[in-house]
C-alpha positions, 0 to 999 in steps of 0.5 A: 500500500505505502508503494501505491500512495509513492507512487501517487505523490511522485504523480502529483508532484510531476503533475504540478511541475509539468505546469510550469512552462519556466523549468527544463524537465529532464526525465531518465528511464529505466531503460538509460534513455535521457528525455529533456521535455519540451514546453508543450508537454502535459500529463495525461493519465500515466504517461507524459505526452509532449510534440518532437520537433517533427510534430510526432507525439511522444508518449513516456509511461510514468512507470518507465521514469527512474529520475526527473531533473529540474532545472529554472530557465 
């Protein structure tokens, strides 16, 4: 039970940081990939959805994320 509500708080706290267009969000997987989330990124149930530069939609499980990187532009 306490790995669900883990879960859920690291959820909603994403969820708070992902609305602020002013921070670089770089996300690191599970699997070594490293992600730096663009300004149009958003939450969408479990999975951070966010637009590549060709304008493919890009979607990152929150069960793959191992750490986030928060940095103040």
């Amino acid at each position: 039970m306490k790995k669900k509500a883990k879960k859920n708080d690291f959820k909603v706290l994403l969820e708070k940081y992902i609305d602020i267009k002013g921070l670089d969000i770089i996300v690191f997987l599970s699997d070594g990939n490293r992600i730096e989330l663009d300004k149009s990124r958003k939450l969408v149930k479990n999975s951070i959805i966010m637009t590549d530069s060709n304008k493919k939609e890009i979607r990152i499980p929150l069960s793959t994320i191992r750490s986030v990187d928060l940095y103040a532009a």
